[in-house]
C-alpha positions in Angstrom: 63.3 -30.2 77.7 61.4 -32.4 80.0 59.1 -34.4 77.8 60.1 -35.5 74.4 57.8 -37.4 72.1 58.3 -36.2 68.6 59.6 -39.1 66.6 63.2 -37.1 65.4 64.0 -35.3 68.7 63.5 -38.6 70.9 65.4 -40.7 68.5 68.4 -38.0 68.7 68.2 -38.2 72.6 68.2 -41.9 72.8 71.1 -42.4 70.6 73.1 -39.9 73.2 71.5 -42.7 76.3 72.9 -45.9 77.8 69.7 -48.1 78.6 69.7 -49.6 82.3 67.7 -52.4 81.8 65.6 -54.4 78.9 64.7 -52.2 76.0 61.7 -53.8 74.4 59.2 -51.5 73.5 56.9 -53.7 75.0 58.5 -52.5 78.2 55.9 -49.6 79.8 59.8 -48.3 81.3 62.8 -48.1 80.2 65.2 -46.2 82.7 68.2 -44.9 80.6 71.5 -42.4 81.7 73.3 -40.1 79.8 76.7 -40.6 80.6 78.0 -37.2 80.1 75.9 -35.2 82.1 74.6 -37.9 84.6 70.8 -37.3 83.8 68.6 -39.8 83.9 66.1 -40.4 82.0 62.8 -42.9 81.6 61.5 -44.0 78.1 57.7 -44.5 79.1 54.4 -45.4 77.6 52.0 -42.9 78.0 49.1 -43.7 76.7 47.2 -46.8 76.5 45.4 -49.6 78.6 46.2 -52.7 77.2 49.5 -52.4 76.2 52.3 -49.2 75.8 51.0 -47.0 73.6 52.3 -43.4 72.5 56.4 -43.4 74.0 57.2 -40.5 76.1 61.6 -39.7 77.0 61.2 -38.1 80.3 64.3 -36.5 82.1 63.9 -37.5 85.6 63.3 -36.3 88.5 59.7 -35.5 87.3 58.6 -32.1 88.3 56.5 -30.8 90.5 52.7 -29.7 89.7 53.8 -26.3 89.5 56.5 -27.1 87.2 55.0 -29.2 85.1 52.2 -26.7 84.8 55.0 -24.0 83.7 56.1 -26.5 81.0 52.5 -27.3 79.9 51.9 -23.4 79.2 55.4 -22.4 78.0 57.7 -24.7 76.3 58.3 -24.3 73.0 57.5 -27.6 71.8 53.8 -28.5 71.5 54.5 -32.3 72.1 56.2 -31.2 75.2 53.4 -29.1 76.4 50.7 -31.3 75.6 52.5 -34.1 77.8 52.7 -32.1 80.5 49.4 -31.0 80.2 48.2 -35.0 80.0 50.1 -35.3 83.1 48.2 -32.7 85.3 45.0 -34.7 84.2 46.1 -37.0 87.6 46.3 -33.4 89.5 42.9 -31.8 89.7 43.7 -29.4 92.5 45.7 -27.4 89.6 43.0 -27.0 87.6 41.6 -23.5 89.0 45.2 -22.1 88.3 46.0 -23.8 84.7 42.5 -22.3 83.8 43.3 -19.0 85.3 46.6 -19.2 83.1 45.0 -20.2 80.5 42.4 -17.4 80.3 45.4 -15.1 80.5 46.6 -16.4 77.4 43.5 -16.2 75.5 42.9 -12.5 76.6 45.8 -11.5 74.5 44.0 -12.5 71.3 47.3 -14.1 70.1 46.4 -17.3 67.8 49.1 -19.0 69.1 48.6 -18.7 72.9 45.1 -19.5 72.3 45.7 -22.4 70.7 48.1 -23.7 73.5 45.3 -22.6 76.2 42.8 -25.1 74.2 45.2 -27.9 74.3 46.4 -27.4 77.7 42.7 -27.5 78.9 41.6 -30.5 76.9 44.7 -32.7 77.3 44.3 -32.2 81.1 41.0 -33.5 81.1 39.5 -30.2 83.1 36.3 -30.6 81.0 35.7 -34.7 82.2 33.2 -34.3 84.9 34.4 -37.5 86.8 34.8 -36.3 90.7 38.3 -38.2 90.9 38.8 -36.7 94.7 39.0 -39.2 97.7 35.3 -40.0 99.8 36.7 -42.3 102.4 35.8 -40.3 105.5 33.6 -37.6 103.3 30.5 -36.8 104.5 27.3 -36.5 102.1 27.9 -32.7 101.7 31.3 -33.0 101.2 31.2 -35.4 98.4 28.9 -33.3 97.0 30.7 -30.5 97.3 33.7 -31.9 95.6 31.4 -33.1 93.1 29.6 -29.2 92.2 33.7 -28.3 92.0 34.2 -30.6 89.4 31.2 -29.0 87.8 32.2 -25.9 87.6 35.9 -26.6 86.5 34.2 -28.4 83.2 31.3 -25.8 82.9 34.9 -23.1 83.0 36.9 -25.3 80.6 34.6 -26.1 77.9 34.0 -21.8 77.9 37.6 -20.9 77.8 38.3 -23.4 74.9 35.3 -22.2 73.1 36.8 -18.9 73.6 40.3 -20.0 72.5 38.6 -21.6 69.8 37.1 -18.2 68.7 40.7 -16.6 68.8 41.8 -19.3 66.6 39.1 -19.3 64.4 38.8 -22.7 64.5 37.8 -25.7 66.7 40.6 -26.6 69.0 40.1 -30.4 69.2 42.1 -33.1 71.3 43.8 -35.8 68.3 46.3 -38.2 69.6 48.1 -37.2 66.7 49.3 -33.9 67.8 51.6 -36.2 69.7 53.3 -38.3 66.3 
């Protein structure tokens, strides 16, 4: 496990954890070691803008795009997944491939996978249609060129989850408490 935010599972790691500094939960990190194996760990808020909001345990060192991508599609704990799906929202050059591997999924009509191809594409944020990619130095074209990417990511997004949805037979909707 690399992310752990259900309530039971974090509490059972923490308890194994010696803190390395304050522990306050008004703290956005808490860096923490287990003792026994030597991992470190980082109790971090996740979520929110004025203030820590939804805790995250995170065994460091973070992974990779790829990685986290691997965890997003394949771990068998939704909170896990949808964390590192959150955490790809930062990486926007991923997004062709989590959508390619999300479409797998959904192509096998399983409930299930489409369901976690939904999730993975909403809690990345592949359907915002902000152009989060650099312009210093960008020409015009460029910009706009970035910009008709970003497009067609969301335009490819909001079909897959419509799809998943279909699978599913149900919406597939984004609710902070799928992470509770």
């Amino acid at each position: 496990m690399q992310y752990i935010v259900a309530y039971k599972r974090r509490k059972a790691i923490l308890k194994r954890l010696t803190p390395l500094g304050p522990t306050s939960p008004s703290n956005w990190q808490i860096p923490y070691v287990d003792h026994s194996t030597g991992d470190r760990w980082i109790d971090e808020a996740i979520t929110g803008t004025h203030g820590p909001g939804i805790r995250c345990l995170t065994k460091l060192p973070e992974p990779k795009p790829d990685q986290i991508l691997e965890i997003a599609l394949n771990s068998d704990f939704e909170d896990e997944a949808i964390v590192a799906s959150f955490k790809l929202s930062n990486t926007p050059k991923i997004f062709p491939r989590l959508l390619d591997n999300a479409e797998r999924l959904i192509k096998h009509e399983d409930k299930l996978l489409a369901r976690r191809a939904g999730l993975v594409i909403q809690w990345a944020a592949t359907l915002e249609t902000t152009n989060y990619n650099p312009i210093v130095g960008k020409s015009i074209s460029e910009i706009n060129s970035d910009w008709e990417a970003v497009l067609t990511i969301s335009k490819r997004a909001k079909t897959l989850v419509k799809q998943a949805s279909n699978v599913l037979g149900e919406t597939i909707e984004k609710d902070w408490s799928q992470l509770q």
